[in-house]
C-alpha positions as CSV (number, residue, x, y, z in Angstrom):
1,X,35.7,27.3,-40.1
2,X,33.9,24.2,-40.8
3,X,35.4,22.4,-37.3
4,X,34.6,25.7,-35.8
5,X,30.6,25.6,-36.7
6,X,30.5,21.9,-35.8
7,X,32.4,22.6,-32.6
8,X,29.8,25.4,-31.7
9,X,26.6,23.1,-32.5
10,X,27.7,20.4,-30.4
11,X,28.4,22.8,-27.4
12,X,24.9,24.2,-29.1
13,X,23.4,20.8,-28.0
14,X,24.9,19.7,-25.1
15,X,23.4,23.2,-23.4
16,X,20.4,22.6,-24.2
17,X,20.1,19.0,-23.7
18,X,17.6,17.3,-21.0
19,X,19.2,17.3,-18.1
20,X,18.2,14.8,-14.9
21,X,18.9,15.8,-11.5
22,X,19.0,12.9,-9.0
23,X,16.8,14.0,-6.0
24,X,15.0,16.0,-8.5
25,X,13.4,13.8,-10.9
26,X,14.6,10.6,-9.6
27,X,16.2,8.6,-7.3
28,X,18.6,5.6,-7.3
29,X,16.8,2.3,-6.5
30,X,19.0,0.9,-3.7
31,X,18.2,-2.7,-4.7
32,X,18.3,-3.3,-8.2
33,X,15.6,-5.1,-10.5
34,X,17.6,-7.7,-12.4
35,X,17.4,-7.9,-16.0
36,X,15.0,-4.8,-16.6
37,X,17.9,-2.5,-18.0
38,X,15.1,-1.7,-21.1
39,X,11.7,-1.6,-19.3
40,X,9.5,0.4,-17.6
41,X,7.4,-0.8,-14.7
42,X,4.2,0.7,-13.3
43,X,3.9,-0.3,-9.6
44,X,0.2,0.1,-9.0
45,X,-3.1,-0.6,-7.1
46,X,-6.6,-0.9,-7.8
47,X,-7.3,1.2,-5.0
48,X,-5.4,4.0,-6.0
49,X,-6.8,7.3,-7.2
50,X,-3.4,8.5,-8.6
51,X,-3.4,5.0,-10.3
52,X,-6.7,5.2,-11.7
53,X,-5.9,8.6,-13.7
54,X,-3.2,6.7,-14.9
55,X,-5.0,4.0,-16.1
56,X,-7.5,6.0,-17.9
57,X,-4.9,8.3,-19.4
58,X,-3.5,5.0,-21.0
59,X,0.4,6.9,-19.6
60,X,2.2,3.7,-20.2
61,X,0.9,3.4,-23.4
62,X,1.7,7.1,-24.2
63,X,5.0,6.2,-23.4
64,X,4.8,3.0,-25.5
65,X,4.2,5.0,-28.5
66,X,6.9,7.3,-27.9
67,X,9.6,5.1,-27.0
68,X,8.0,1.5,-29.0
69,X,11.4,-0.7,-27.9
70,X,10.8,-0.3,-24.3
71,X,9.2,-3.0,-22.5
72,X,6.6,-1.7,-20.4
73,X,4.8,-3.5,-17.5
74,X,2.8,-3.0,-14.7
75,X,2.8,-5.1,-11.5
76,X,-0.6,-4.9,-9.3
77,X,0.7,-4.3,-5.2
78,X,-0.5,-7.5,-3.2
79,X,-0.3,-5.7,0.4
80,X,-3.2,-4.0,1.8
81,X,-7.2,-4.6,1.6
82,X,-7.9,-7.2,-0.9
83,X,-4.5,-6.5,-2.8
84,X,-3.3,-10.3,-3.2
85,X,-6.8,-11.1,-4.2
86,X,-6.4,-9.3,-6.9
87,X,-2.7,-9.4,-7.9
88,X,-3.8,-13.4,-7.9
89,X,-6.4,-12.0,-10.6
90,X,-4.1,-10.1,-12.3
91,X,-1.5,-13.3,-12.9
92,X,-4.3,-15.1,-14.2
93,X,-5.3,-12.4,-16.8
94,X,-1.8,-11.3,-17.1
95,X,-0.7,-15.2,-18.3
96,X,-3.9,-15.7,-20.9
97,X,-3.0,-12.1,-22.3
98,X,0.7,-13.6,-22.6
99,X,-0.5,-16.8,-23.9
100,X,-3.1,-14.6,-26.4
101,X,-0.3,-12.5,-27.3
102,X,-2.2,-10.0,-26.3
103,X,-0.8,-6.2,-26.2
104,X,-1.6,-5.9,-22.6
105,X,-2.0,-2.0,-22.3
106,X,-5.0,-2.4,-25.3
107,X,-8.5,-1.7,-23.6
108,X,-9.4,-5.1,-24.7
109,X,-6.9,-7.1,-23.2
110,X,-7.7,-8.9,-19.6
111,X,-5.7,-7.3,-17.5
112,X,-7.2,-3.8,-19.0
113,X,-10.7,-5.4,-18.3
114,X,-9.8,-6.5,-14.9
115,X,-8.1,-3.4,-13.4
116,X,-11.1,-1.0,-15.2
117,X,-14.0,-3.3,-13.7
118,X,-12.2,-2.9,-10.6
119,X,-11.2,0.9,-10.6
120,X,-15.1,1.5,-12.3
121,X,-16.6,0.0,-9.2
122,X,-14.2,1.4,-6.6
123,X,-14.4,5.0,-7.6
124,X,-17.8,5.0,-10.0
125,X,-20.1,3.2,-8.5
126,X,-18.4,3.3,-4.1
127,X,-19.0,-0.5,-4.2
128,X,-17.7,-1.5,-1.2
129,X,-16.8,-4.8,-0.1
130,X,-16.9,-7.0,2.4
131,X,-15.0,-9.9,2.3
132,X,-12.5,-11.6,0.3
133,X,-15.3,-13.8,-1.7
134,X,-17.6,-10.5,-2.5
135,X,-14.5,-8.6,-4.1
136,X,-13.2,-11.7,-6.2
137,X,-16.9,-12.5,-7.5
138,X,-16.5,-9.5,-9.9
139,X,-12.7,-10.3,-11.4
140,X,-14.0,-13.8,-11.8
141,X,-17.0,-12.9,-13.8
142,X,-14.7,-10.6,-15.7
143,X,-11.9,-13.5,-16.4
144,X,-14.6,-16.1,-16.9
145,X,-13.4,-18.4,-14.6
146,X,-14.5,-20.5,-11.5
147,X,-12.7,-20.4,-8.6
148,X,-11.7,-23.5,-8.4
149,X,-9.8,-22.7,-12.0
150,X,-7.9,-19.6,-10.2
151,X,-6.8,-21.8,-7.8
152,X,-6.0,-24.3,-9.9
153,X,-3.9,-21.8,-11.9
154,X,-2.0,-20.6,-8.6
155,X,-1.2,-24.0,-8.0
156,X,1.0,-24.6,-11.0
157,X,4.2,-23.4,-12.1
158,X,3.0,-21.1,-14.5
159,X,1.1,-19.4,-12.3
160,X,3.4,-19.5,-9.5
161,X,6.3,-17.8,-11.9
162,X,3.7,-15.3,-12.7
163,X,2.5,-14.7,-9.3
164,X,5.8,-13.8,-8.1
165,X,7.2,-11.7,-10.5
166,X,5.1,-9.2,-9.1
167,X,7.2,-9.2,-5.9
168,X,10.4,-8.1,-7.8
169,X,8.4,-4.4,-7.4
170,X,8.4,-4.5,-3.3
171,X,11.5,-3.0,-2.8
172,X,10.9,0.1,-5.4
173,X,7.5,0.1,-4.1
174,X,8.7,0.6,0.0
175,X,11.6,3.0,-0.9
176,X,9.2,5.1,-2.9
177,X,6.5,4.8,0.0
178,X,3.2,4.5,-2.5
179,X,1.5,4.1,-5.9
180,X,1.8,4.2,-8.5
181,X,5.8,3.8,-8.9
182,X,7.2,4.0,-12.2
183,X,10.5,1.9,-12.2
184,X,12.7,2.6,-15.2
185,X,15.8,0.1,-16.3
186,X,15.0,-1.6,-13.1
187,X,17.6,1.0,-11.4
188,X,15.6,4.2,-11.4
189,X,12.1,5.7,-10.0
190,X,10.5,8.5,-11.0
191,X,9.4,11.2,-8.7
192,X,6.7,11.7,-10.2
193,X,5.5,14.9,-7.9
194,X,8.1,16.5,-10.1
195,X,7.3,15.5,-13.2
196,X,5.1,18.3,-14.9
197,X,3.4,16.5,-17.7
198,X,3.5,13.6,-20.3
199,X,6.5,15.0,-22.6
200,X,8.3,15.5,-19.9
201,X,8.0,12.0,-18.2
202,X,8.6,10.6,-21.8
203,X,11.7,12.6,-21.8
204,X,12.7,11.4,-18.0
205,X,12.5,7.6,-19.2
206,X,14.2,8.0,-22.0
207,X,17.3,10.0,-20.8
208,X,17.3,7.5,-17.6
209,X,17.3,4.3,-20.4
210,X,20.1,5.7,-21.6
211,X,22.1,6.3,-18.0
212,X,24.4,3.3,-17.3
């Protein structure tokens, strides 16, 4: 009787366990991110609406909270209008959080600082800019930096390795066609147009993690 009621619990459980649908909440990435089997990745850009909600709801760090062994990143886009002026921004505040051991989702870390002065003035206060010297003034102010330090940064390895990781993102970010793209064990990406809600993104990630 006893095997019986076990037998019947686990059939219980596997019924009613979360169940992923490729197509449906996910699809395969076709190039793989090396060595991000535990993390997940927010592809994003500072001149995204979508990626602005996300910023504000803190998701990443939502999901932190639920799921605290993950890794969790996010990778600024470098293409369009100003992007690799401020994914070379990003790097720099991205490195001194590193270096600060600084818990960059936390409001007061750099990279927080830098993507909020950024999204404020986008989508607050329609600044609009003109150039490339214009748009950097404001991440610089907000870094404390000249620009002869950025460049000085870009220049060395540290900043180079930093710089670049950013690119490991293109290929999700072209097979998933925009921002934000959340990239999870550097093999899966969430379609998020599917995803109805925080628990059941949290649920997503954790039941792709899990995937071999």
């Amino acid at each position: 009787m006893k095997k019986l009621k076990a037998l019947l619990l686990m059939v219980f459980m596997a019924l009613n366990a979360f169940a992923l649908s490729e197509g449906k909440e996910y699809e395969v990435l076709k190039t793989p991110i090396a060595n991000e089997q535990n993390s997940v990745i927010e592809v994003f850009s500072f001149s995204c609406i979508a990626c602005y909600t996300h910023h504000k709801f803190n998701t990443l760090g939502k999901i932190k909270e639920k799921l605290p062994n993950l890794n969790t990143k996010l990778y600024p886009v470098k293409g369009g209008q100003f992007g690799e002026e401020f994914a070379q921004l990003y790097a720099y505040a991205l490195a001194k959080d590193t270096a600060d051991k600084k818990n960059t989702l936390a409001s007061d870390s750099l990279t927080h600082k830098l993507s909020d002065a950024y999204y404020t003035a986008l989508f607050e206060r329609k600044q609009n800019y003109t150039n490339s010297a214009s748009f950097s003034e404001l991440g610089l102010k907000i870094l404390g930096i000249s620009k002869a330090e950025l460049e000085q940064f870009l220049a060395s390895t540290k900043g180079q390795k930093v710089y670049n990781e950013f690119d490991k993102s293109y290929g999700a970010l072209s097979q998933y066609g925009g921002t934000p793209t959340f990239i999870v064990g550097g093999k899966y990406i969430i379609k998020m147009a599917n995803i109805k809600g925080l628990d059941e993104l949290i649920k997503v990630v954790d039941e792709l993690i899990k995937q071999k």
